[in-house]
C-alpha positions in Angstrom: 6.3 -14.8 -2.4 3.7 -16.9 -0.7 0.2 -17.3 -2.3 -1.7 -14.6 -0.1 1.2 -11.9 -1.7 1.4 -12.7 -5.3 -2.8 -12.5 -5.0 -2.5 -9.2 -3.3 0.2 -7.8 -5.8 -2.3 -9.0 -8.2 -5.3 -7.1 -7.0 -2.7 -3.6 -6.8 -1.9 -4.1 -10.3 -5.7 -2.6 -11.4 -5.6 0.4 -8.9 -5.8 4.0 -10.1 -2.6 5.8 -8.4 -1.3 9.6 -8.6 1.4 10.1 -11.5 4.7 9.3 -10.4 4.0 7.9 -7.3 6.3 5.8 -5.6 2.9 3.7 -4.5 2.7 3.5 -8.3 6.3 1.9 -8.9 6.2 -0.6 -5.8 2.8 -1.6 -6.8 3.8 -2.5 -10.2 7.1 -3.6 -9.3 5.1 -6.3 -6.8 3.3 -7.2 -9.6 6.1 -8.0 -11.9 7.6 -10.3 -9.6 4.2 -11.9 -8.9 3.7 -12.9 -12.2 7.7 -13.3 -13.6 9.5 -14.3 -10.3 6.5 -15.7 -7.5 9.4 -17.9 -5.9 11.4 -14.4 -4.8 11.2 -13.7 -1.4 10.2 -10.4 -0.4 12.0 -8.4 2.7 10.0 -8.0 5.7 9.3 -4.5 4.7 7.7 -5.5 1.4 5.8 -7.8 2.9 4.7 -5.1 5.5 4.1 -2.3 2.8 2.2 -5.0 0.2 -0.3 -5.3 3.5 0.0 -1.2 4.2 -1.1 -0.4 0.1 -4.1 -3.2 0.1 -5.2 -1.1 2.8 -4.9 2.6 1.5 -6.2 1.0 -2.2 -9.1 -1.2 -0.4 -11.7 1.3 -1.8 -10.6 0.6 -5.4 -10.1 -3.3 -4.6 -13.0 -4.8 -2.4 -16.4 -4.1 -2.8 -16.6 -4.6 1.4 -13.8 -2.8 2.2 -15.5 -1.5 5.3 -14.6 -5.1 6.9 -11.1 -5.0 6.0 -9.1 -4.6 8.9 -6.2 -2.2 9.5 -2.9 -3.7 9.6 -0.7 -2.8 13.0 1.4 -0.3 12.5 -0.6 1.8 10.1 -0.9 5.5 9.8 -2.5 7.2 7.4 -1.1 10.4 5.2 -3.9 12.7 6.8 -3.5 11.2 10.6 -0.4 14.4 10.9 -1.9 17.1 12.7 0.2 20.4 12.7 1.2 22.1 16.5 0.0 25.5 17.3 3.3 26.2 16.6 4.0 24.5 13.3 1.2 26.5 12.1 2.7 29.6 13.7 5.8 29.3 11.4 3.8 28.6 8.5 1.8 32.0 8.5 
């Protein structure tokens, strides 16, 4: 892990999540290997996902979150908005 990831794995490891979350796992899981194994390598989708949950979790982390930019590639879980028809097959 390189310095900016083990202190972002850090920061997760205070955040509030939803019970069994799978933000909840990975968050801690990061954390573990921040503070156990900080020479592991993490995947290119770790990396990406560590960057992805600073983001959803900068509210509970940064006090100036608002100048916290969003990472590329980032969607949020209320950015889905249903078709006409999706709805149709709902009701």
């Amino acid at each position: 892990m390189t310095s900016e990831q083990i202190e972002m794995a850090k920061k997760l490891e205070g955040v509030t999540f939803l019970p069994a979350s799978f933000d909840k796992r990975f968050c801690r899981d990061m954390a573990t290997i921040a503070k156990h194994k900080p020479e592991q390598e993490l995947t290119e989708k770790q990396a990406r996902l560590l960057t992805f949950m600073i983001y959803r979790y900068r509210r509970q982390i940064y006090s100036n979150w608002e100048k916290l930019p969003k990472p590329p590639g980032y969607t949020s879980r209320g950015s889905y908005k249903p078709s006409n028809e999706d709805r149709d097959k709902l009701s």
